[in-house]
N, C-alpha and C positions, 0 to 999 in steps of 0.2 A: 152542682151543675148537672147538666145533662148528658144521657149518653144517647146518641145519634147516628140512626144506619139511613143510608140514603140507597136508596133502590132504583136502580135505570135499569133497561133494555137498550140502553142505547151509550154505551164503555167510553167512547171517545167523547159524549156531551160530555161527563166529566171535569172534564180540561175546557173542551170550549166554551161548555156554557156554564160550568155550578163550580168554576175552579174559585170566583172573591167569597162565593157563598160559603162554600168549605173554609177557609180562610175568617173570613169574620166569624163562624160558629168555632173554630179553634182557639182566635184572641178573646173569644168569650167565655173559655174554661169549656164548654162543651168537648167532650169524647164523640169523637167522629167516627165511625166504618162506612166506606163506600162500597157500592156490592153490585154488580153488573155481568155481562159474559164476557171470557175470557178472550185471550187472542190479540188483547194488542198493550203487550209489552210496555210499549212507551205510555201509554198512561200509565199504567203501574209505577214507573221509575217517577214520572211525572209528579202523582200524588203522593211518594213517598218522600219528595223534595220539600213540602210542606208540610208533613208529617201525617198524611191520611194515610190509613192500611186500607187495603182493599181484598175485596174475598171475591171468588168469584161464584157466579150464580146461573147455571146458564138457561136461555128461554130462546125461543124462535120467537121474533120480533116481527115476523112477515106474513105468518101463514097460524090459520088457527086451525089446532089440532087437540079436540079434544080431551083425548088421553094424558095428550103431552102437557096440553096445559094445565091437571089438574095435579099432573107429578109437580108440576110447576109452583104452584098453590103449598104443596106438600112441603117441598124445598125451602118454601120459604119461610114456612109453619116452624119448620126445622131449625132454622137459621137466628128465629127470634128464639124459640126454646134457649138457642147455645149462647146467644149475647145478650138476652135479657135488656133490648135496649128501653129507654123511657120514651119515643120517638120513632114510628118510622114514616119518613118522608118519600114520597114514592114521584118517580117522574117518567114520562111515555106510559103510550097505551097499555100496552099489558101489566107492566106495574103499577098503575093507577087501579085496574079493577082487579086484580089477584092479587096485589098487596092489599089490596082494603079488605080482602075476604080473609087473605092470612093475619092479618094483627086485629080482626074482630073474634077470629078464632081462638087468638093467644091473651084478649084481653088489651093489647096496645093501642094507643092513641096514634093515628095518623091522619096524614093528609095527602090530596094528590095536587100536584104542578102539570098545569093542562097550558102543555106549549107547540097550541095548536091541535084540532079536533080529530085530522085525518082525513085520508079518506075514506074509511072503514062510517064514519060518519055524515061525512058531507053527502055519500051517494045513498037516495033510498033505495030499498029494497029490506030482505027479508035479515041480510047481515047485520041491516043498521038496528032494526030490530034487539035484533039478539044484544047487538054491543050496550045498544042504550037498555034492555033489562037486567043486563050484567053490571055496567057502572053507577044504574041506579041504586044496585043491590050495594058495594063498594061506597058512595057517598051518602050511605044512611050511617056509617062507620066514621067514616072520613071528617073530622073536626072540622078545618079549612078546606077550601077550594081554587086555589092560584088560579088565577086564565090572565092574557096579556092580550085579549081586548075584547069589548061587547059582544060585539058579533056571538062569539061563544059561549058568552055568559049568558046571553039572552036566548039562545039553544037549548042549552043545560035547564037553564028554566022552562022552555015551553015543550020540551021532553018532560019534563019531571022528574029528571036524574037528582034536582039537585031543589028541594021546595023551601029551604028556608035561605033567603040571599042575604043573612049573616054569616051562612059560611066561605061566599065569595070574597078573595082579596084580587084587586086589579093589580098587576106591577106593569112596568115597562119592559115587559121581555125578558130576557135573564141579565137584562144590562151589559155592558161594555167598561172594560177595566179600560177606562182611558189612561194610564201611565204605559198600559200593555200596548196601546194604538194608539200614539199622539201623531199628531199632521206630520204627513209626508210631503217632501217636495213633489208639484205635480207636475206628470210629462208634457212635454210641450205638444209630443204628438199624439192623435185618438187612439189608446188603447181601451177598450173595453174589458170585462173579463166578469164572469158568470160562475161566482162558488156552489155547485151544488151536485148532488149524488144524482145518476142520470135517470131519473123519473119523468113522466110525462107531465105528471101533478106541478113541478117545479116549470115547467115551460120549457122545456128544451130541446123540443122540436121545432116552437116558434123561435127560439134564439137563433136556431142552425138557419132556418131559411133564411128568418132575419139577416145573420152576416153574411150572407150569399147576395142579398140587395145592395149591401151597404158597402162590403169589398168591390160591386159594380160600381157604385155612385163616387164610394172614395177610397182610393185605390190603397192610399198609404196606411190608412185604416187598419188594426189589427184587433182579431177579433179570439178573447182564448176564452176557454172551457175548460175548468178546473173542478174534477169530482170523482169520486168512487163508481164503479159500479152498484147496483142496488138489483138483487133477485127475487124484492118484491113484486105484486100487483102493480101494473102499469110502468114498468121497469121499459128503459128506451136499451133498443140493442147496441151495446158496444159496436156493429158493424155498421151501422147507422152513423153514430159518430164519425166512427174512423173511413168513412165514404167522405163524408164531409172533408175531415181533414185536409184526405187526398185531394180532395178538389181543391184546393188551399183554401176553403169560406174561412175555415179557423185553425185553431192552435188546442190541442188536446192534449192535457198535462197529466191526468188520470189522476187521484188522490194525490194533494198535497200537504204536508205535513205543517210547513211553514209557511203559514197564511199573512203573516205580515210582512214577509218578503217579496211576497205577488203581490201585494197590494204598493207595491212601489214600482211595479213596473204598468200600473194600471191607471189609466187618465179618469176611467168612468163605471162605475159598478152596478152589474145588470142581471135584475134576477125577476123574468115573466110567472111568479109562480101562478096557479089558481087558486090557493088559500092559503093562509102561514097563523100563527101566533103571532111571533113577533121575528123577522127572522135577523137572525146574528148575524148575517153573511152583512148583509146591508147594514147594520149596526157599524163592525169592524170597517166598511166603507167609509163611513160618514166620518165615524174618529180619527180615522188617517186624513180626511179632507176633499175625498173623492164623493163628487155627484152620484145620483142614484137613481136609476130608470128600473121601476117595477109596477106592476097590475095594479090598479084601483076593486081591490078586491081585502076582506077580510087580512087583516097584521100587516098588510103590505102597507094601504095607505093612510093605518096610523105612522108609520116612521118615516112618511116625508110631505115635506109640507111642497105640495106642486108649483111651478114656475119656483120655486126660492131653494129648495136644496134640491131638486129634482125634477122627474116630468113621471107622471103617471098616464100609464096607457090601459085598454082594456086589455083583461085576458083572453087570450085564445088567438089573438090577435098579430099576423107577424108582421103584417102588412103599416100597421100603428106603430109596433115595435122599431120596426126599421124607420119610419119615420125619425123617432125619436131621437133613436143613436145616431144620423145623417145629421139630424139638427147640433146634435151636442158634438160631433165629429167635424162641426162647419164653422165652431166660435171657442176658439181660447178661452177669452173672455168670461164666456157664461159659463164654462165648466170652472174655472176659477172661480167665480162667483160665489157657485151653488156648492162648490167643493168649502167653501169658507163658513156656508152655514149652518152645510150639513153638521160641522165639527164643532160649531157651536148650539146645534142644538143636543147634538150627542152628549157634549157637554153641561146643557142647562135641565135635560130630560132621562136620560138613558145612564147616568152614570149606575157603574155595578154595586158600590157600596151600596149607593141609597136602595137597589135593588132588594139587596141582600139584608140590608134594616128593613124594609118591611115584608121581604118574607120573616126573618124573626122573631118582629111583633107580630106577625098572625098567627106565626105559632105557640108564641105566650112563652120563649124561651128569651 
């Protein structure tokens, strides 16, 4: 069997998103190390419950700094020297293109998991540049290539990061442990609720106005905002939110730990991003049995099929947006409906095994 280091920039996907992955590469005899930056405890305990060790590794995940990131490069040169693994699977930006330069460096076989482009990609200019000659450098290394939907694979390709498209495998996202999120009873009354780190990219300035419409139109209407701060590029000010608040538009619960709990106090899950992979938040929706209002935009509007689990709006859009939610705030009915299908397609398309079986076979493990 194999021995297997997974490499994130991003410590808490771990658990949300590559927690059945790690899991099925453990029932498969594979030796696991997961390796990410430090700081949040509860994943540690987290993946030591199922028996992953974790090491930490740390990177700025927001800002490029060249110095830093070639210490960065170094570290991790380092780190295959000391575990000698057979594997390294690399996921988010910067370990996607610094891990493919550190295990071309040491001789390892990897691959990157591209869950979702960025923005560092989506906006031209001289950045995008640079990112796409560095991850082009990384996927001439890079065995497989994960992306969870065209849109990006069809990117990859017309950059030229990526020229031969047998190293692409398509999944559904990082899948949904449906025993983790089976159907929830749904509230009788409109609750909406918006899982995401307060980014502009995410939409969550269209949400704010948005429930300032929709708390006019229907008054009983409850409108929450569930997410971390984020001190990236395009990062929305925490004082922005909590203006909002104040005004009662919504309900601001700042990082929550335990996402399937909110999702039972929630009738309808909404998330305006401007581009995704595939995003988990609305995944975790669908599986508990709640409706889903998000952008007709790249990862968004593969995971719902409009009018029957949800309603897709433009992006950018709040004026659409609030529509939307007034609609789904004005019939029982259809948010039951669309809440019944969402969970059966979660079920017929997203599950996390199947996920996790075919990232395995791409990797030939």
């Amino acid at each position: 069997m194999s021995r297997v280091v997974v490499l994130t920039g991003f410590t808490p996907g771990l658990v949300y998103h590559r927690r059945p992955l790690l899991q099925a590469l453990l029932q498969k005899g594979h030796d696991v190390l997961a390796v990410g930056p430090s700081g949040e405890d509860w994943v540690e305990e987290n993946l030591e419950e199922i028996g992953v060790p974790f090491r930490a590794l740390e990177v700025d995940r927001n800002h490029v700094r060249i110095l830093d990131d070639l210490k960065y490069v170094g570290r991790i040169r380092a780190l295959l020297r000391s575990v000698q693994p057979d594997f390294l699977l690399c996921t988010t930006v910067k370990p996607n293109i610094y891990g493919g330069w550190a295990a071309k460096s040491e001789g390892i076989p990897s691959a990157a998991m591209v869950t979702g482009l960025g923005a560092v990609f989506m906006n031209a200019g001289i950045r995008r540049a640079m990112a796409i000659r560095m991850f082009r450098r990384a996927c001439r290394h890079h065995q497989t290539i994960f992306v969870q939907n065209t849109a990006d694979r069809d990117d990859l390709l017309r950059w030229r990061v990526v020229e031969d498209t047998s190293q692409f495998v398509l999944t559904a996202g990082s899948g949904i442990d449906l025993e983790a999120f089976p159907p929830l009873p749904l509230p009788e009354e409109p609750v909406f609720l918006m899982l995401s780190r307060l980014l502009q990219a995410k939409g969550v300035l269209e949400y704010i106005e948005a429930s300032a419409h929709v708390r006019a139109a229907v008054p009983e209407a409850r409108m929450i905002l569930a997410g971390g701060i984020d001190d990236g590029p395009g990062s929305v000010p925490l004082s922005v939110v909590k203006a909002a608040a104040d005004r009662g538009d919504l309900e601001y619960l700042g990082h929550v730990q335990d996402v399937h709990a909110l999702l039972s106090q929630a009738s309808v899950c909404v998330l305006p991003s401007y581009h995704e992979g595939t995003p988990h938040c609305l995944l975790e929706g669908m599986a508990s049995g709640r409706p889903v209002i998000t952008t007709d935009v790249r990862g968004c509007r593969e995971v719902v099929r409009h009018e029957e689990t949800g309603l897709l709006v433009p992006a950018g859009d709040a004026s659409a947006l609030a529509s939307a939610m007034i609609r789904l705030a004005d019939n029982v009915k259809m948010r039951q409906e669309m809440g019944a299908s969402g969970r059966q397609l979660a079920e017929s398309s997203f599950g996390a095994q199947e996920v996790a079986k075919r990232v395995m076979d791409g990797l030939g493990i």
